[in-house]
RODO-2510 file (C-alpha; in nm, 4 decimals, decimal comma):
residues 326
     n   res          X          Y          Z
     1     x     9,8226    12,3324     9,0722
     2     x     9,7622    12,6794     8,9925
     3     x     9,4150    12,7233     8,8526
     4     x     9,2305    13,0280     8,9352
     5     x     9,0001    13,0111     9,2315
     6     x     8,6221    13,0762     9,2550
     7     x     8,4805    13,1637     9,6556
     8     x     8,1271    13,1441     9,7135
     9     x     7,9288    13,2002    10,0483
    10     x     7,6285    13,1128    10,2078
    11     x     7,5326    13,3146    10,5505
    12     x     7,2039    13,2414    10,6717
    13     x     7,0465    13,2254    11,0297
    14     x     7,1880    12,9056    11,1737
    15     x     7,5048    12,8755    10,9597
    16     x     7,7180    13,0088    10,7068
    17     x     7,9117    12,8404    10,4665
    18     x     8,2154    12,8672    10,2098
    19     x     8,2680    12,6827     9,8800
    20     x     8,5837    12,6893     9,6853
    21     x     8,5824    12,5892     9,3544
    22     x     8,8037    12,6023     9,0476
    23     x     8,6410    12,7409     8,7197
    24     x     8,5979    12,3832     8,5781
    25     x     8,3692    12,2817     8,8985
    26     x     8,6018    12,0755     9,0929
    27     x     8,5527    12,2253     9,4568
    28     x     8,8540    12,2352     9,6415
    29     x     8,7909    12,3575     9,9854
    30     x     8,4615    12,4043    10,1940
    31     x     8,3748    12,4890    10,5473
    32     x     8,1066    12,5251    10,7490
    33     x     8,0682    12,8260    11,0632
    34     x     7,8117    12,9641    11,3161
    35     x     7,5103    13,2367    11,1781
    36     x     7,5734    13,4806    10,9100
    37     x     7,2809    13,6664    10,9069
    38     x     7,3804    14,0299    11,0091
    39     x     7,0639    14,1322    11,0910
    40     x     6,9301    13,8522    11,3299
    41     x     7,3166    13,8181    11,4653
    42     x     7,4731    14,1563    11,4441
    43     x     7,7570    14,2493    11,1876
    44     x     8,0406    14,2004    11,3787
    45     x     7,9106    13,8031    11,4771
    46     x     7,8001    13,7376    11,1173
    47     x     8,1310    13,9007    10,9171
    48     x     8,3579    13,6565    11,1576
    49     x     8,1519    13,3326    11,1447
    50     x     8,1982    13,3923    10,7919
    51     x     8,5196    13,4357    10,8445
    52     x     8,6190    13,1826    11,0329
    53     x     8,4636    12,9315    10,7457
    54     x     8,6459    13,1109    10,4702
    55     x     8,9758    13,0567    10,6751
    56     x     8,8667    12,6464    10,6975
    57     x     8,7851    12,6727    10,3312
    58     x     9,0798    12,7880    10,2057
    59     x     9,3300    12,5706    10,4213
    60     x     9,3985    12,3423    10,1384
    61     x     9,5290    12,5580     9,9165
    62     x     9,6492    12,8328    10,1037
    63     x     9,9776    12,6668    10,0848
    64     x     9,9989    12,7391     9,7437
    65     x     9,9026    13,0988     9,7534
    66     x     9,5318    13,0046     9,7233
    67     x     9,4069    13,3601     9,8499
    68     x     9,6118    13,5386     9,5417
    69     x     9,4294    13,3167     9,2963
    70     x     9,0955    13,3895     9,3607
    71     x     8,9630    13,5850     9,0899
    72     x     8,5764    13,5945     9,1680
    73     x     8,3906    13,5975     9,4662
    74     x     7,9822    13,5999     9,5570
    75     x     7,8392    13,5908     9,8988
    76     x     7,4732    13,5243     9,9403
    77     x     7,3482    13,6562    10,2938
    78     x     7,0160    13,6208    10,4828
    79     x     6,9433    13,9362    10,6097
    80     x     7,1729    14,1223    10,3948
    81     x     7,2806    14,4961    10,5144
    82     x     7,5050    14,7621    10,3235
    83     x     7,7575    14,7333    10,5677
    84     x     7,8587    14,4006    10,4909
    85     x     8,0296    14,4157    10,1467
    86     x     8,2779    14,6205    10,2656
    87     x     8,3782    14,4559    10,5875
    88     x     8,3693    14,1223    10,3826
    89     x     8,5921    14,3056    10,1565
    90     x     8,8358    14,3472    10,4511
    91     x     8,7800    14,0244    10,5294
    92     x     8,9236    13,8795    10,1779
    93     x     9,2259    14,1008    10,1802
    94     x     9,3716    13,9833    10,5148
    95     x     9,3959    13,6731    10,2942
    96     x     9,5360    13,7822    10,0281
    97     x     9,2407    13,8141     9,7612
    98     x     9,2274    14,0905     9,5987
    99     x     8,8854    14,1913     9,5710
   100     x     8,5913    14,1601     9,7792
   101     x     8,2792    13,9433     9,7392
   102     x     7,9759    14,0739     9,5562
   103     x     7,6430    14,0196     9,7904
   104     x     7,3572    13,9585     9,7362
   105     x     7,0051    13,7924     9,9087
   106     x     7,0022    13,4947    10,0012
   107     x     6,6674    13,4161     9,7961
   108     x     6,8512    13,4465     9,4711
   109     x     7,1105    13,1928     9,6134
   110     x     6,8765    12,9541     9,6850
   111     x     6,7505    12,9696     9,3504
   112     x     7,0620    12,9081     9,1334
   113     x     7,1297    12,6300     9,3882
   114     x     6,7864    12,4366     9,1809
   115     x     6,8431    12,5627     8,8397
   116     x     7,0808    12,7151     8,5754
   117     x     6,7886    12,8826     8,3893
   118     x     6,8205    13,2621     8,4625
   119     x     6,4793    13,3192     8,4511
   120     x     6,2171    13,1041     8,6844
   121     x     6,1020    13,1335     9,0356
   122     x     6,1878    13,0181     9,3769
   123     x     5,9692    12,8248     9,6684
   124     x     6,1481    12,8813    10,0079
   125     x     6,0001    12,6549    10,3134
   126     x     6,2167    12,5864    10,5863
   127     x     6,2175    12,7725    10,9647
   128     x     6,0598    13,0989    10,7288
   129     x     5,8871    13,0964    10,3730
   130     x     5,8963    13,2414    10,0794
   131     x     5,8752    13,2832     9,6993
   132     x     6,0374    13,4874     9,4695
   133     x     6,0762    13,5347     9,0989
   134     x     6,4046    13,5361     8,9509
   135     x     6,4776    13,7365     8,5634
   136     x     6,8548    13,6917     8,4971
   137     x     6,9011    13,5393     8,8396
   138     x     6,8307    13,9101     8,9933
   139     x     6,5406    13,9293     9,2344
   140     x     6,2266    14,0473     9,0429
   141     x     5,9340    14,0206     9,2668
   142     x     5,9051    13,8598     9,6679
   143     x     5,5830    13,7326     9,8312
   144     x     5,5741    13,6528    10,2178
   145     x     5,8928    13,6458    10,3929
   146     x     5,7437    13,8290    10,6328
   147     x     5,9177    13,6773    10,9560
   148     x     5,7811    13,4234    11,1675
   149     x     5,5100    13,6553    11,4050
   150     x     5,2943    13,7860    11,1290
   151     x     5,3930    13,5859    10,7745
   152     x     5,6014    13,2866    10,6726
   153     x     5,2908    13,0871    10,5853
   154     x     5,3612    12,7213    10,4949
   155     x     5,7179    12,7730    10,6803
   156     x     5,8796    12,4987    10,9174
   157     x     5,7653    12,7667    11,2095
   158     x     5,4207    12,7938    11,0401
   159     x     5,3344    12,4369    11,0708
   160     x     5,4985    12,3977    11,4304
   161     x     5,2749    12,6767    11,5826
   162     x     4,9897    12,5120    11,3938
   163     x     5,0561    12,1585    11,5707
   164     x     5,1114    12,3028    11,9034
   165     x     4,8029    12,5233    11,9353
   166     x     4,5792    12,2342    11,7709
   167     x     4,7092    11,9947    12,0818
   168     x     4,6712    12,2776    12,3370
   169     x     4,3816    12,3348    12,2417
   170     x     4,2074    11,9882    12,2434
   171     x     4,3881    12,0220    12,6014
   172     x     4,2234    12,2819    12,6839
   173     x     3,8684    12,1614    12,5823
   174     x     3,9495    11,8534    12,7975
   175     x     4,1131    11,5580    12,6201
   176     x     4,2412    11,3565    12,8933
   177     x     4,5863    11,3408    12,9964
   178     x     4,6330    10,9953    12,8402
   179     x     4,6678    11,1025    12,5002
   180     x     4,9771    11,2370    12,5522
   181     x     5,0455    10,8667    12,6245
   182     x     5,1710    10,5899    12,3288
   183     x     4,8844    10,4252    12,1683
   184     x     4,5798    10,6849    12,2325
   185     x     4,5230    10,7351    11,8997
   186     x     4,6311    11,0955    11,8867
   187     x     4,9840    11,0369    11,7457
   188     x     5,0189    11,4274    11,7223
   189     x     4,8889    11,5316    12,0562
   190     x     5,1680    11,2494    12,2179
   191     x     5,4367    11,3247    11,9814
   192     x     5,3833    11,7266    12,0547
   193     x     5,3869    11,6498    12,4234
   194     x     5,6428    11,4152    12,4290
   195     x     5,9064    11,6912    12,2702
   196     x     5,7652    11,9807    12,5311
   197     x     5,7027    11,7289    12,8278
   198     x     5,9322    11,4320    12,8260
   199     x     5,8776    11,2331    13,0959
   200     x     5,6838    11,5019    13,2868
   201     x     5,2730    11,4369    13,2805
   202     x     5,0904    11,7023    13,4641
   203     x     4,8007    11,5833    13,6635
   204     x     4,4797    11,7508    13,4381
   205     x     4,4747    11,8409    13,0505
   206     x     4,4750    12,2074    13,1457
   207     x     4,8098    12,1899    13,3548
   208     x     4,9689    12,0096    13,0303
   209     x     4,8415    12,2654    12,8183
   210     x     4,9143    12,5825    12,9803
   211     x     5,2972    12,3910    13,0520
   212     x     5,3780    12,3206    12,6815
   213     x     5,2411    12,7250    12,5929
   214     x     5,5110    12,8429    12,9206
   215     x     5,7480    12,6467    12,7460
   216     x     5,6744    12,7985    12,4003
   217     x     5,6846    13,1279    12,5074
   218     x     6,0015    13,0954    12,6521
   219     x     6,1265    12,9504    12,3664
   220     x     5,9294    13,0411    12,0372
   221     x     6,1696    12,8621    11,8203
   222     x     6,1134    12,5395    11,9942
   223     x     5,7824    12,5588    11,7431
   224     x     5,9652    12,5492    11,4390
   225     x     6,1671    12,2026    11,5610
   226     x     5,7477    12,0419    11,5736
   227     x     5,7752    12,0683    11,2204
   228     x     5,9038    11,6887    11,1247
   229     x     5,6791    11,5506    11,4077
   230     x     5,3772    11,6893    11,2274
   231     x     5,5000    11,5058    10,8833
   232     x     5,5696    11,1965    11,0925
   233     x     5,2088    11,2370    11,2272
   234     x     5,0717    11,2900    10,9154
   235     x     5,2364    10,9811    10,7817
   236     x     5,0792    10,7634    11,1028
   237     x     4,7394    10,8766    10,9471
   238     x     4,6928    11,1084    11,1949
   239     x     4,3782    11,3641    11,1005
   240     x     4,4919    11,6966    11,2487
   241     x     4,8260    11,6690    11,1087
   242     x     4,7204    11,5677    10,8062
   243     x     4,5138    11,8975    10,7993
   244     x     4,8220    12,0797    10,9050
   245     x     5,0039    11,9428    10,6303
   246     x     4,6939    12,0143    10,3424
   247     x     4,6947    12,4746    10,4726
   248     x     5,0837    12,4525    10,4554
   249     x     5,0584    12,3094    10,1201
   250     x     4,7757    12,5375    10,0234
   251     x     4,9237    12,8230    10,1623
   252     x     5,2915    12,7728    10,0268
   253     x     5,1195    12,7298     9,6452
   254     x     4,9334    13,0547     9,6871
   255     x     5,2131    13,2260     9,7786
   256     x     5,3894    13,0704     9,4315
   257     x     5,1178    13,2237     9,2181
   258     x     5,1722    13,5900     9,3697
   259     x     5,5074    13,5758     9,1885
   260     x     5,5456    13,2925     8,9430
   261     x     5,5222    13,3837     8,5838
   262     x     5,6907    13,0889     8,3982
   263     x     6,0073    12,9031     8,4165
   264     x     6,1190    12,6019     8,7141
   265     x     6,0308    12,6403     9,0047
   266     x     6,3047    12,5223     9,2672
   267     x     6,2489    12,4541     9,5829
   268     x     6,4449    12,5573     9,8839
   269     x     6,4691    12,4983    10,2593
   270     x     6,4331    12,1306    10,4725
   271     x     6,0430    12,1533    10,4464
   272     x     6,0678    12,1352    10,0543
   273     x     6,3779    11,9677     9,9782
   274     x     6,3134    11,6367    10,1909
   275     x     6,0803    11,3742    10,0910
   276     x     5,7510    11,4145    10,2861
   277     x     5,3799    11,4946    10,3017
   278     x     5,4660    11,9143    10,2579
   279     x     5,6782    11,8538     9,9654
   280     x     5,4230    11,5759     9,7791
   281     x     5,1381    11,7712     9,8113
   282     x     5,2793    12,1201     9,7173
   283     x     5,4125    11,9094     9,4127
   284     x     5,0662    11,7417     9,3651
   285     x     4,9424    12,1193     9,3774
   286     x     5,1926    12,2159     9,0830
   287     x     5,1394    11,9337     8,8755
   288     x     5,2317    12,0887     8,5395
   289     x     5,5219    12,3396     8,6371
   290     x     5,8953    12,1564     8,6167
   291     x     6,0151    12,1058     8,9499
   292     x     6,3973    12,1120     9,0675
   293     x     6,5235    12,1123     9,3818
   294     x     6,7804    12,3138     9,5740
   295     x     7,1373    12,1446     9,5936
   296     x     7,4600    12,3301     9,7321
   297     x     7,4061    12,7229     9,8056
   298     x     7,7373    12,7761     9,8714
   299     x     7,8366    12,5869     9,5419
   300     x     7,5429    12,7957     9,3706
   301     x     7,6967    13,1203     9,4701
   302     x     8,0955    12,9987     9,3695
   303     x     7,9319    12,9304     9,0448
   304     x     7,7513    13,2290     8,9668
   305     x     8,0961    13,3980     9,0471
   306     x     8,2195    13,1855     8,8037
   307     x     7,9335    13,2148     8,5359
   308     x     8,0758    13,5681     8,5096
   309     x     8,4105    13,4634     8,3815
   310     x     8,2666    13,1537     8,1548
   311     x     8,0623    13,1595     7,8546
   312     x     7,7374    13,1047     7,8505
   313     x     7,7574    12,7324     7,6625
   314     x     8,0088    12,6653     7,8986
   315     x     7,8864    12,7900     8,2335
   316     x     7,5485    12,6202     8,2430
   317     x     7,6928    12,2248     8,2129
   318     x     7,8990    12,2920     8,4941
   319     x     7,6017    12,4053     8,7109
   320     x     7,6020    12,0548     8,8251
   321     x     7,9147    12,0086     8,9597
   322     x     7,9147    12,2893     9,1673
   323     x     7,6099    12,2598     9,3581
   324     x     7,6124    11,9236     9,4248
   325     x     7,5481    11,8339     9,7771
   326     x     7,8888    11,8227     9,9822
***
Protein backbone atom coordinates (compact mmCIF):
# COMPACT_ATOMS: atom_id res chain seq x y z
CA UNK A 1 0.00 0.00 0.00
CA UNK A 2 1.61 3.14 -0.75
CA UNK A 3 -0.97 5.83 -1.35
CA UNK A 4 -0.24 9.23 -0.23
CA UNK A 5 -1.50 10.19 3.18
CA UNK A 6 -3.86 13.04 4.23
CA UNK A 7 -3.60 14.12 8.42
CA UNK A 8 -6.25 16.12 9.78
CA UNK A 9 -6.73 17.40 13.46
CA UNK A 10 -9.22 18.42 15.71
CA UNK A 11 -8.00 20.17 19.20
CA UNK A 12 -10.68 21.52 21.14
CA UNK A 13 -11.28 21.96 24.98
CA UNK A 14 -11.99 18.44 26.17
CA UNK A 15 -10.22 16.48 23.39
CA UNK A 16 -8.26 16.47 20.41
CA UNK A 17 -8.35 14.24 17.69
CA UNK A 18 -6.41 12.85 14.50
CA UNK A 19 -7.82 11.49 11.23
CA UNK A 20 -5.80 9.79 8.62
CA UNK A 21 -7.07 9.42 5.43
CA UNK A 22 -5.93 8.50 1.95
CA UNK A 23 -6.88 10.98 -0.93
CA UNK A 24 -9.76 8.66 -2.10
CA UNK A 25 -11.50 8.94 1.56
CA UNK A 26 -10.71 5.66 3.00
CA UNK A 27 -9.42 6.69 6.61
CA UNK A 28 -6.76 4.65 7.74
CA UNK A 29 -5.79 5.58 11.19
CA UNK A 30 -7.55 7.76 13.94
CA UNK A 31 -6.99 8.53 17.55
CA UNK A 32 -8.37 10.25 20.10
CA UNK A 33 -6.14 12.44 23.16
CA UNK A 34 -6.69 14.81 26.15
CA UNK A 35 -7.46 18.96 25.39
CA UNK A 36 -5.95 20.76 22.56
CA UNK A 37 -6.95 24.03 23.13
CA UNK A 38 -3.69 26.08 23.79
CA UNK A 39 -5.24 28.76 25.26
CA UNK A 40 -7.57 27.16 27.97
CA UNK A 41 -4.65 24.31 28.44
CA UNK A 42 -1.36 25.95 27.78
CA UNK A 43 0.86 25.19 24.62
CA UNK A 44 3.03 22.81 25.87
CA UNK A 45 -0.29 20.45 27.24
CA UNK A 46 -2.22 21.07 24.00
CA UNK A 47 0.91 20.49 21.26
CA UNK A 48 1.50 16.90 23.17
CA UNK A 49 -2.13 15.71 23.61
CA UNK A 50 -2.07 16.30 20.05
CA UNK A 51 0.70 14.56 19.83
CA UNK A 52 0.19 11.76 21.52
CA UNK A 53 -3.12 11.15 19.15
CA UNK A 54 -1.14 11.71 16.00
CA UNK A 55 1.36 8.98 17.28
CA UNK A 56 -2.02 6.48 17.87
CA UNK A 57 -3.16 7.63 14.47
CA UNK A 58 -0.47 6.82 12.56
CA UNK A 59 0.42 3.32 14.17
CA UNK A 60 -1.07 1.47 11.33
CA UNK A 61 0.86 2.57 8.81
CA UNK A 62 3.87 3.71 10.28
CA UNK A 63 5.22 0.39 9.42
CA UNK A 64 5.19 1.22 6.02
CA UNK A 65 6.79 4.58 6.22
CA UNK A 66 3.36 6.22 6.78
CA UNK A 67 4.94 9.59 8.19
CA UNK A 68 7.02 10.04 4.67
CA UNK A 69 3.77 9.77 2.76
CA UNK A 70 1.87 12.35 4.10
CA UNK A 71 1.61 15.01 1.70
CA UNK A 72 -1.06 17.42 3.32
CA UNK A 73 -1.86 18.25 6.64
CA UNK A 74 -4.72 20.72 8.43
CA UNK A 75 -5.19 21.15 12.08
CA UNK A 76 -8.27 22.88 13.33
CA UNK A 77 -7.68 24.26 17.01
CA UNK A 78 -10.03 25.85 19.60
CA UNK A 79 -8.31 28.58 20.90
CA UNK A 80 -5.82 28.82 18.24
CA UNK A 81 -2.41 30.88 19.05
CA UNK A 82 0.60 31.75 16.60
CA UNK A 83 2.77 29.65 18.43
CA UNK A 84 1.25 26.55 17.56
CA UNK A 85 1.97 26.00 13.82
CA UNK A 86 5.35 25.88 14.36
CA UNK A 87 5.66 23.60 17.33
CA UNK A 88 3.08 21.33 15.45
CA UNK A 89 5.48 21.61 12.70
CA UNK A 90 8.12 20.05 15.01
CA UNK A 91 5.80 17.83 16.00
CA UNK A 92 5.27 16.23 12.30
CA UNK A 93 8.95 16.03 11.58
CA UNK A 94 9.92 13.82 14.55
CA UNK A 95 7.70 11.54 12.44
CA UNK A 96 8.94 11.82 9.50
CA UNK A 97 6.43 14.23 7.55
CA UNK A 98 7.78 16.64 5.91
CA UNK A 99 5.82 19.59 6.37
CA UNK A 100 3.82 20.95 9.07
CA UNK A 101 0.04 21.29 9.44
CA UNK A 102 -1.74 24.41 8.29
CA UNK A 103 -4.13 25.80 11.33
CA UNK A 104 -6.75 27.19 11.46
CA UNK A 105 -10.11 27.92 13.98
CA UNK A 106 -11.85 25.54 14.98
CA UNK A 107 -15.24 27.28 13.75
CA UNK A 108 -14.30 26.74 10.16
CA UNK A 109 -13.71 23.00 11.05
CA UNK A 110 -16.84 22.54 12.34
CA UNK A 111 -18.32 23.85 9.36
CA UNK A 112 -16.81 21.68 6.57
CA UNK A 113 -17.59 18.81 8.99
CA UNK A 114 -21.78 19.72 7.79
CA UNK A 115 -21.20 20.75 4.30
CA UNK A 116 -18.96 20.74 1.15
CA UNK A 117 -20.43 24.09 -0.06
CA UNK A 118 -17.63 26.72 0.46
CA UNK A 119 -19.83 29.31 1.09
CA UNK A 120 -22.72 29.02 4.02
CA UNK A 121 -22.72 29.55 7.69
CA UNK A 122 -22.16 27.72 10.86
CA UNK A 123 -24.47 27.26 14.25
CA UNK A 124 -22.12 26.17 17.14
CA UNK A 125 -24.09 24.99 20.51
CA UNK A 126 -22.39 22.78 22.71
CA UNK A 127 -20.47 23.76 26.34
CA UNK A 128 -20.02 27.54 24.29
CA UNK A 129 -22.00 29.03 21.21
CA UNK A 130 -21.57 30.43 18.28
CA UNK A 131 -22.19 31.34 14.61
CA UNK A 132 -20.11 32.17 11.95
CA UNK A 133 -20.23 32.73 8.24
CA UNK A 134 -18.05 30.85 6.06
CA UNK A 135 -16.97 32.40 2.06
CA UNK A 136 -14.57 29.77 0.59
CA UNK A 137 -14.54 27.90 3.87
CA UNK A 138 -12.41 31.01 5.41
CA UNK A 139 -13.99 32.69 8.40
CA UNK A 140 -15.94 35.80 7.20
CA UNK A 141 -17.87 37.16 10.04
CA UNK A 142 -18.34 35.63 14.06
CA UNK A 143 -21.25 36.47 16.41
CA UNK A 144 -21.08 35.46 20.22
CA UNK A 145 -18.42 33.19 21.22
CA UNK A 146 -17.90 35.25 23.83
CA UNK A 147 -16.95 32.61 26.64
CA UNK A 148 -19.19 31.26 29.08
CA UNK A 149 -19.28 34.46 31.93
CA UNK A 150 -20.58 37.15 29.68
CA UNK A 151 -21.80 35.41 26.07
CA UNK A 152 -22.35 31.92 24.71
CA UNK A 153 -26.10 32.44 24.61
CA UNK A 154 -28.09 29.29 23.68
CA UNK A 155 -24.74 27.23 24.68
CA UNK A 156 -24.83 23.83 26.71
CA UNK A 157 -23.42 26.26 29.73
CA UNK A 158 -26.14 28.83 28.84
CA UNK A 159 -29.00 26.59 29.44
CA UNK A 160 -27.34 24.83 32.59
CA UNK A 161 -26.94 28.20 34.49
CA UNK A 162 -30.48 28.94 33.34
CA UNK A 163 -31.90 25.60 35.02
CA UNK A 164 -29.93 25.96 38.09
CA UNK A 165 -30.76 29.56 39.03
CA UNK A 166 -34.59 28.93 38.01
CA UNK A 167 -34.56 25.91 40.83
CA UNK A 168 -32.55 28.02 43.31
CA UNK A 169 -34.52 30.39 43.01
CA UNK A 170 -38.03 28.81 43.52
CA UNK A 171 -35.78 27.51 46.60
CA UNK A 172 -35.20 30.45 47.69
CA UNK A 173 -38.81 31.87 47.52
CA UNK A 174 -39.76 28.73 49.54
CA UNK A 175 -40.76 25.65 47.53
CA UNK A 176 -40.57 22.97 49.97
CA UNK A 177 -37.90 20.56 50.21
CA UNK A 178 -40.05 17.79 48.69
CA UNK A 179 -39.76 18.80 45.27
CA UNK A 180 -36.49 17.83 45.05
CA UNK A 181 -38.21 14.47 45.71
CA UNK A 182 -39.60 11.90 42.64
CA UNK A 183 -43.10 12.63 41.76
CA UNK A 184 -43.59 16.46 42.99
CA UNK A 185 -44.33 17.60 39.86
CA UNK A 186 -41.25 19.71 39.38
CA UNK A 187 -39.26 17.21 37.24
CA UNK A 188 -36.55 20.02 36.81
CA UNK A 189 -36.22 21.25 40.32
CA UNK A 190 -35.63 17.13 41.36
CA UNK A 191 -33.59 16.30 38.43
CA UNK A 192 -31.29 19.64 39.14
CA UNK A 193 -31.05 18.59 42.75
CA UNK A 194 -30.62 15.18 42.31
CA UNK A 195 -27.20 15.83 40.09
CA UNK A 196 -25.91 18.64 42.85
CA UNK A 197 -27.41 16.74 45.96
CA UNK A 198 -27.60 13.02 45.53
CA UNK A 199 -28.76 11.51 48.34
CA UNK A 200 -28.13 14.56 50.55
CA UNK A 201 -31.62 16.65 51.42
CA UNK A 202 -30.94 19.62 53.54
CA UNK A 203 -33.48 20.28 56.16
CA UNK A 204 -35.23 23.85 54.63
CA UNK A 205 -35.44 25.04 50.83
CA UNK A 206 -32.91 27.75 51.65
CA UNK A 207 -30.13 25.26 52.94
CA UNK A 208 -30.71 23.26 49.48
CA UNK A 209 -30.43 26.28 47.62
CA UNK A 210 -27.56 28.07 48.94
CA UNK A 211 -25.79 24.11 48.85
CA UNK A 212 -26.34 23.50 45.08
CA UNK A 213 -24.95 27.58 44.39
CA UNK A 214 -21.56 26.40 46.95
CA UNK A 215 -21.38 23.61 44.78
CA UNK A 216 -21.62 25.66 41.53
CA UNK A 217 -19.24 28.00 42.45
CA UNK A 218 -16.80 25.59 43.16
CA UNK A 219 -17.34 24.03 40.14
CA UNK A 220 -18.86 26.35 37.35
CA UNK A 221 -18.63 23.73 34.75
CA UNK A 222 -20.77 21.39 36.67
CA UNK A 223 -23.60 23.92 34.96
CA UNK A 224 -22.87 23.06 31.59
CA UNK A 225 -23.35 18.98 32.44
CA UNK A 226 -27.48 20.36 33.54
CA UNK A 227 -27.78 20.81 30.03
CA UNK A 228 -29.42 17.19 28.93
CA UNK A 229 -31.44 17.20 32.23
CA UNK A 230 -33.15 20.38 31.11
CA UNK A 231 -34.06 18.61 27.54
CA UNK A 232 -35.12 15.54 29.52
CA UNK A 233 -37.29 17.96 31.62
CA UNK A 234 -38.57 19.60 28.87
CA UNK A 235 -39.57 16.35 27.30
CA UNK A 236 -41.52 15.27 30.84
CA UNK A 237 -43.63 18.46 30.05
CA UNK A 238 -42.02 20.24 32.50
CA UNK A 239 -42.92 24.30 32.20
CA UNK A 240 -39.67 25.97 33.28
CA UNK A 241 -37.62 23.82 31.18
CA UNK A 242 -39.63 24.07 28.50
CA UNK A 243 -39.08 27.91 28.79
CA UNK A 244 -35.42 27.25 29.08
CA UNK A 245 -35.46 25.38 26.04
CA UNK A 246 -37.87 28.22 23.91
CA UNK A 247 -34.67 31.61 25.03
CA UNK A 248 -31.95 29.01 24.00
CA UNK A 249 -33.69 28.47 20.84
CA UNK A 250 -34.53 32.12 20.45
CA UNK A 251 -31.34 33.22 21.39
CA UNK A 252 -29.17 30.69 19.26
CA UNK A 253 -31.46 31.89 15.94
CA UNK A 254 -30.69 35.51 16.66
CA UNK A 255 -27.34 34.96 16.88
CA UNK A 256 -27.68 33.07 13.15
CA UNK A 257 -29.13 36.21 11.63
CA UNK A 258 -26.10 38.50 12.87
CA UNK A 259 -24.04 36.51 10.37
CA UNK A 260 -26.03 34.38 7.98
CA UNK A 261 -26.31 35.66 4.50
CA UNK A 262 -27.29 32.55 2.41
CA UNK A 263 -26.07 29.11 1.94
CA UNK A 264 -26.59 25.74 4.68
CA UNK A 265 -26.45 26.24 7.70
CA UNK A 266 -24.66 23.30 9.68
CA UNK A 267 -24.91 22.75 12.90
CA UNK A 268 -22.21 21.96 15.37
CA UNK A 269 -21.69 20.91 18.99
CA UNK A 270 -23.90 18.05 21.26
CA UNK A 271 -26.71 20.70 21.87
CA UNK A 272 -27.39 20.87 18.00
CA UNK A 273 -26.29 17.73 16.62
CA UNK A 274 -28.48 15.34 18.94
CA UNK A 275 -32.09 14.90 18.56
CA UNK A 276 -33.91 17.04 21.19
CA UNK A 277 -36.14 19.97 22.14
CA UNK A 278 -32.90 22.71 21.39
CA UNK A 279 -32.27 21.26 18.09
CA UNK A 280 -36.30 20.95 16.93
CA UNK A 281 -37.12 24.20 17.82
CA UNK A 282 -34.02 26.11 16.48
CA UNK A 283 -34.95 24.01 13.28
CA UNK A 284 -38.69 24.95 13.64
CA UNK A 285 -37.18 28.62 13.92
CA UNK A 286 -35.26 28.14 10.46
CA UNK A 287 -37.86 26.55 8.64
CA UNK A 288 -36.82 27.57 5.12
CA UNK A 289 -32.87 27.56 5.34
CA UNK A 290 -31.29 23.83 4.37
CA UNK A 291 -30.08 22.29 7.36
CA UNK A 292 -26.97 19.80 7.66
CA UNK A 293 -25.43 18.64 10.44
CA UNK A 294 -21.86 18.35 11.68
CA UNK A 295 -20.24 14.78 11.12
CA UNK A 296 -16.38 14.02 11.70
CA UNK A 297 -14.14 17.30 12.41
CA UNK A 298 -11.20 15.55 12.30
CA UNK A 299 -12.30 13.86 8.92
CA UNK A 300 -13.48 17.51 7.84
CA UNK A 301 -10.07 18.93 8.37
CA UNK A 302 -8.07 15.61 6.54
CA UNK A 303 -10.34 16.50 3.76
CA UNK A 304 -9.93 20.02 3.31
CA UNK A 305 -6.13 19.06 3.27
CA UNK A 306 -7.03 16.94 0.69
CA UNK A 307 -9.49 19.28 -1.29
CA UNK A 308 -6.22 21.14 -1.97
CA UNK A 309 -4.64 18.39 -3.93
CA UNK A 310 -8.12 17.18 -5.73
CA UNK A 311 -10.18 18.86 -8.20
CA UNK A 312 -12.96 20.48 -7.50
CA UNK A 313 -15.55 17.72 -9.26
CA UNK A 314 -13.65 15.34 -7.50
CA UNK A 315 -13.13 16.67 -4.00
CA UNK A 316 -16.71 17.47 -3.10
CA UNK A 317 -18.22 13.56 -3.59
CA UNK A 318 -15.71 12.45 -1.33
CA UNK A 319 -16.79 14.93 1.41
CA UNK A 320 -18.81 12.09 2.63
CA UNK A 321 -16.51 9.61 3.26
CA UNK A 322 -14.33 11.53 5.19
CA UNK A 323 -16.42 12.99 7.74
CA UNK A 324 -18.42 10.30 8.49
CA UNK A 325 -18.80 9.60 12.09
CA UNK A 326 -15.94 7.13 13.34
Amino acid sequence: MTESLVVGVDAGATSSRVAVHTLDGTRVGYARAGAGNPSAHGLDKAVAAIGNALESALKSVLPTGGGARVVASLAGVAGLVQEMEPELAKLWSRHGIAEGPRCMGDLAIAYAAGSAEPDGSLLLSGTGAAAARLSGFELDAVADAMGWLLGDEGSGFWIGRQAAKAVIEALDRGLPVASLLPGSGHELVRLVGERFLGEERPDTPRAAASRIVRLAQADHMRLAALAPLVSQAAEAGDPVAAGIVREAADHLVATLRRVHVSGPVVFAGSVLTNDGPVRRAVVELLAGERVATAGDAAGAAAWLAARDLLRNADASPLHAAFTAAS
